[in-house]
VOGU-3710 file (C-alpha; in Angstrom, 3 decimals, decimal comma):
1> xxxxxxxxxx> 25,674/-98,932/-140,639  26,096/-100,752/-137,200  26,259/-98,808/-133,936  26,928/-98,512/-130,528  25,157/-96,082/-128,109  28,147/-94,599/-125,691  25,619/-92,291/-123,816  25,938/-93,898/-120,610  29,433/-95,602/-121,051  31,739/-91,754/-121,306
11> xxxxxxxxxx> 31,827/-89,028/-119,435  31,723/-85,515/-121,061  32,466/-82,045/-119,946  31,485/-78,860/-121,677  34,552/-76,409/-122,073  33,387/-72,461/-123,007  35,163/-69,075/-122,784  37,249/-67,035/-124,992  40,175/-69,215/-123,775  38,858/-72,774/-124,224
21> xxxxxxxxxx> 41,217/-73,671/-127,272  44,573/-71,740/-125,685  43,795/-73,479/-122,503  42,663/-77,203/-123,955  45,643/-77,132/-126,099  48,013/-76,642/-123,384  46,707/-79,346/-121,743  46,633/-82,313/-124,205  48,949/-84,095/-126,897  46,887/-83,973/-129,863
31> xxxxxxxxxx> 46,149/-80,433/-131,495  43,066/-78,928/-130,531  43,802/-75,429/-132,429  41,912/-76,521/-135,632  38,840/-76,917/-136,830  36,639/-79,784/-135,011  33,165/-79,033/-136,072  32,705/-82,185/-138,302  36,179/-84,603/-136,368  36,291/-85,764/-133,055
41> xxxxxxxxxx> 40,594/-86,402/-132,507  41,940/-88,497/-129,629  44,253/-86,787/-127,264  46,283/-88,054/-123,998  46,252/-86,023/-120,999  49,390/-86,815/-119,489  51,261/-86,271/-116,358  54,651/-83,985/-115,976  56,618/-86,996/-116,786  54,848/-87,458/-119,908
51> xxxxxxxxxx> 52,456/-90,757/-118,543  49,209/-91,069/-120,094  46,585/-90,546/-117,093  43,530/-90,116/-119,593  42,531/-90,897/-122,995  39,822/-88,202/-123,847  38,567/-87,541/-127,074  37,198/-83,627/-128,404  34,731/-82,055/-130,848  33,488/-78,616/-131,573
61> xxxxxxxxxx> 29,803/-77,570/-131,792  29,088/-76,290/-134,930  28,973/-72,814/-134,275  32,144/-72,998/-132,582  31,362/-71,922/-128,992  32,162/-74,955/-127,002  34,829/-78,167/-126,849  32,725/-81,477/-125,663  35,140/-83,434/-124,253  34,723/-87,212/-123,554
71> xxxxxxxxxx> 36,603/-90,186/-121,288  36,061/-93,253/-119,757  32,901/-93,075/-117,204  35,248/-94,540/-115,173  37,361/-91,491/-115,292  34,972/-88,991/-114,389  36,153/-87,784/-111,392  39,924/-88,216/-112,048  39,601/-85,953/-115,704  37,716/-83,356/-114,404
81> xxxxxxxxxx> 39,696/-82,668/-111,431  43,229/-82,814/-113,874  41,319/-80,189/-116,274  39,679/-77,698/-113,644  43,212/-78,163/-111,760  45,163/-76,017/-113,964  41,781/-73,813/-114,853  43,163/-70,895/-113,201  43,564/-67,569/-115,362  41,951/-68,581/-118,273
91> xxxxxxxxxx> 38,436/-67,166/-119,319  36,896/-70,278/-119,779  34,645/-72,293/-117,560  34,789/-76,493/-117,792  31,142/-77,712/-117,155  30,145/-81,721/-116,054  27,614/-82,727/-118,675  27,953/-86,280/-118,009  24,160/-87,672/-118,500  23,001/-85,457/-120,585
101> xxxxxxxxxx> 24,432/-85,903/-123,829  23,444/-88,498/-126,735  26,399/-90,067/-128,077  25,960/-93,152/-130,709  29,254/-94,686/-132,570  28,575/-96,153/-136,078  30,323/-97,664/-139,286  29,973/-99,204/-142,145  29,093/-98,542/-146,256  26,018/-96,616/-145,666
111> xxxxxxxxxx> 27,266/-93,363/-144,154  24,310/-91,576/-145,384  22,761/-91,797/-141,799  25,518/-89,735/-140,134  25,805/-87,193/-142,453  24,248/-84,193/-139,884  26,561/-81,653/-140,028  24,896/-80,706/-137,150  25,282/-84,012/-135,402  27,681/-85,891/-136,871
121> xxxxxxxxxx> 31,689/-86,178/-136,674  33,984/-88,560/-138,517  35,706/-90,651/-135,470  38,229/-93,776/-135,756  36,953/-94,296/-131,835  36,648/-98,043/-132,278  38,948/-98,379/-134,899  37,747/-98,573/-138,310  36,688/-95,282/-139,849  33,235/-94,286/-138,564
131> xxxxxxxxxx> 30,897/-91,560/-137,149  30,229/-89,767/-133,155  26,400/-89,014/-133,517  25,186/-87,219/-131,067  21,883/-88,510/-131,346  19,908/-91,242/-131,477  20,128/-92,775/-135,250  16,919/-92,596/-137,585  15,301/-95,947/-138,260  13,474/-98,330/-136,169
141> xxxxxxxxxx> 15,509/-101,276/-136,295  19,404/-100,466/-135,746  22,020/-102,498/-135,761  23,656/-102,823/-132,643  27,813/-103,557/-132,029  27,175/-106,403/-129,450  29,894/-105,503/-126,186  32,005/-108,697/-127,193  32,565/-107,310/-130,713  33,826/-104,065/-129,321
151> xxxxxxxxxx> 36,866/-105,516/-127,266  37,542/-107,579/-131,033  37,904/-104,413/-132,819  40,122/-103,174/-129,372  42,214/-105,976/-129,888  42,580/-105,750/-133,738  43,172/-102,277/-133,930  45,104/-101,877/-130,692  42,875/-99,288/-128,502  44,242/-99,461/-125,158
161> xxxxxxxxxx> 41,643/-99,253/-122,218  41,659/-97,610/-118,948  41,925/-100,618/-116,019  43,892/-102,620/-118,700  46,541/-101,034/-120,925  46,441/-97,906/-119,652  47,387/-97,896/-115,856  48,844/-93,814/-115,163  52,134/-95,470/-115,711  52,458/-96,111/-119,507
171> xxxxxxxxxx> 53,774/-93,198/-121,890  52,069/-92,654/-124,966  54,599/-94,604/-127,169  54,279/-97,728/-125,465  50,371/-98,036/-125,896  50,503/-96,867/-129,684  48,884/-93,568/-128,502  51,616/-91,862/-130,119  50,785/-92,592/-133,627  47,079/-91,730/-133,014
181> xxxxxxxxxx> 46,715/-89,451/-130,162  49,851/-87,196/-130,212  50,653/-84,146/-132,305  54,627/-83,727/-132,158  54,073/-80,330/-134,344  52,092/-78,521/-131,721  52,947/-76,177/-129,024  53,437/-77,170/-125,162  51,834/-79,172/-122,955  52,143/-80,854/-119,853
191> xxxxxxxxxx> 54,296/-84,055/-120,426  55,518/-82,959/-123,796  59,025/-82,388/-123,417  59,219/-86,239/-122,060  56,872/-87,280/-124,905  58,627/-85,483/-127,753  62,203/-86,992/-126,379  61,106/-90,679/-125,838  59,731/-90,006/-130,527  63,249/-88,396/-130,978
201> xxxxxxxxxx> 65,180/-91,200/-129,347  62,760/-93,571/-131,335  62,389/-96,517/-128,422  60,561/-97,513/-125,441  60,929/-99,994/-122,835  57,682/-102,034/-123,863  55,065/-101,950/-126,728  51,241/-102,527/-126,786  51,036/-106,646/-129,026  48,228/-108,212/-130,609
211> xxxxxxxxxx> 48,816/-111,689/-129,720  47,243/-115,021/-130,347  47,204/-118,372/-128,831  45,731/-122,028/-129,533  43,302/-121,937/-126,292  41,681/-118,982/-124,449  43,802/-116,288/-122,908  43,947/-115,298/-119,403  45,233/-111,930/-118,273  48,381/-112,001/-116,759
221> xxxxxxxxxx> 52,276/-112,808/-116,856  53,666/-113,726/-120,340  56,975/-115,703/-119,951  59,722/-116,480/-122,603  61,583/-119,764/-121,294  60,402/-118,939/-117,748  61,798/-115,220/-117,567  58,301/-112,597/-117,802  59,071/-110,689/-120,391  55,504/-108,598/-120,323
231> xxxxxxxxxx> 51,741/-108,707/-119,623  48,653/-110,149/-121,373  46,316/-107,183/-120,470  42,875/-107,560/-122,377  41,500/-111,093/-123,714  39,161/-112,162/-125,524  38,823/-116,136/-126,747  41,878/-116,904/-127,948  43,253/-113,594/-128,954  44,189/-110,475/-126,493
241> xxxxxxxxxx> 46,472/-107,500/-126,020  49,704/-107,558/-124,122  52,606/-104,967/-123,534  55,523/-106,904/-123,805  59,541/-105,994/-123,745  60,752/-103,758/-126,824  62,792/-107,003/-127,901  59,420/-109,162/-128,506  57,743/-106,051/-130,524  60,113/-105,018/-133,012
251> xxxxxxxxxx> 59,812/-107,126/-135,776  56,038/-108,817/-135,722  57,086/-110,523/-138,898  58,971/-113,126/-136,957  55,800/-114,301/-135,064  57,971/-115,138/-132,518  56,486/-117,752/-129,714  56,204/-116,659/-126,237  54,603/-120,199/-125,171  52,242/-120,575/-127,709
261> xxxxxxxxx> 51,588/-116,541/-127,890  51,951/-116,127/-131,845  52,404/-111,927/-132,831  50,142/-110,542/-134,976  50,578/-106,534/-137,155  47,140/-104,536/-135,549  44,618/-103,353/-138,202  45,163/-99,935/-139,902  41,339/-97,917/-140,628
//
């Protein structure tokens, strides 16, 4: 297997209590009323309008008395606040662990080295289906996922990022979130009555693109015969990620040109 070690790159908060599942579940998109001893699922925390202000993802412990919850490190402040915000009558307490937890990513053939049901969780966190270890992997000579071949499998599979796709102004649908992190069977949440309208209706505004040039990306503008017509958000080499307008997204099969931006179909795990 090759792996990644996301101790010091997430956040994570410790949620306990009687209420912990009532409360998480009423708080993100994706269904946290199941068992998540051995999974770790991707979930949006969302604003009232239905805007994705956090990607977080959540596990159980194996005896089933906590919910570790992960973001973006850079989010630490920001998710915490948005949880303990609405902590109010529940009997549950939400803890800052951040530091103190192991977390290494891995995939590959060999699965045999995450196999702890103690430890281990099946994850599709970068993409392709893998392990969350939480900790450090047995053998002396790992192999690592260098940084550069993370934002590949971003790009491939279509993971949007905090700072780059995801802004606090993008809705679930038009990041792909919707087909990974959302649960449209589930009870209430905050944001879900806008979410569940915008899957109904069946269209956004803009769509999360794997596109790729003849030269390296940069971030910024994409035009179509001098009108923008989206953004290039993430790059790397001569491939990147851009949301562009619903009428350059919704048939990739064209490959339509946006000056020299060819479209390609994102990876499936």
């Amino acid at each position: 297997m090759r792996w990644v070690d996301f101790s010091e790159q997430r956040a994570f908060f410790r949620l306990t209590g009687p209420d912990r599942v009532r409360f998480l579940n009423g708080q993100v998109s994706n269904q946290v009323d199941r068992d998540l001893s051995a999974l770790s699922i991707e979930a949006c925390v969302c604003t009232l309008k239905g805007k994705v202000q956090s990607l977080i993802h959540i596990t159980g412990d194996p005896d089933c008395e906590a919910l570790l919850i992960d973001a973006e490190i850079d989010q630490r402040e920001d998710v915490f606040e948005r949880l303990d915000r609405y902590l109010i009558a529940d009997d549950c307490e939400l803890e800052d662990v951040t530091g103190t937890v192991v977390l290494w990513h891995g995939f590959g053939e060999d699965s045999t080295a995450a196999e702890n049901p103690e430890t281990s969780r099946r994850s599709h966190r970068l993409g392709p289906k893998g392990w969350d270890v939480f900790e450090k992997p047995a053998g002396e000579s790992l192999e690592r996922i260098q940084e550069g071949e993370i934002e590949e499998l971003r790009i491939e599979f279509g993971i949007p990022k905090w700072g780059h796709e995801l802004t606090g102004e993008e809705f679930p649908a038009e990041v792909g979130l919707d087909r990974r992190a959302v649960d449209f069977h589930k009870g209430c949440y905050l944001g879900q009555e806008v979410v569940s309208r915008i899957e109904s209706v069946g269209r956004v505004k803009r769509g999360l693109c794997w596109v790729e040039g003849d030269q390296d990306l940069v971030c910024g503008p994409v035009l179509s015969e001098d009108v923008e017509v989206g953004k290039l958000t993430t790059v790397k080499g001569f491939q990147g990620l851009a949301l562009l307008n619903r009428s350059f997204t919704s048939d990739v099969e064209e490959s339509r040109l946006l000056n020299g931006l060819r479209l390609r179909e994102f990876r499936s795990a």
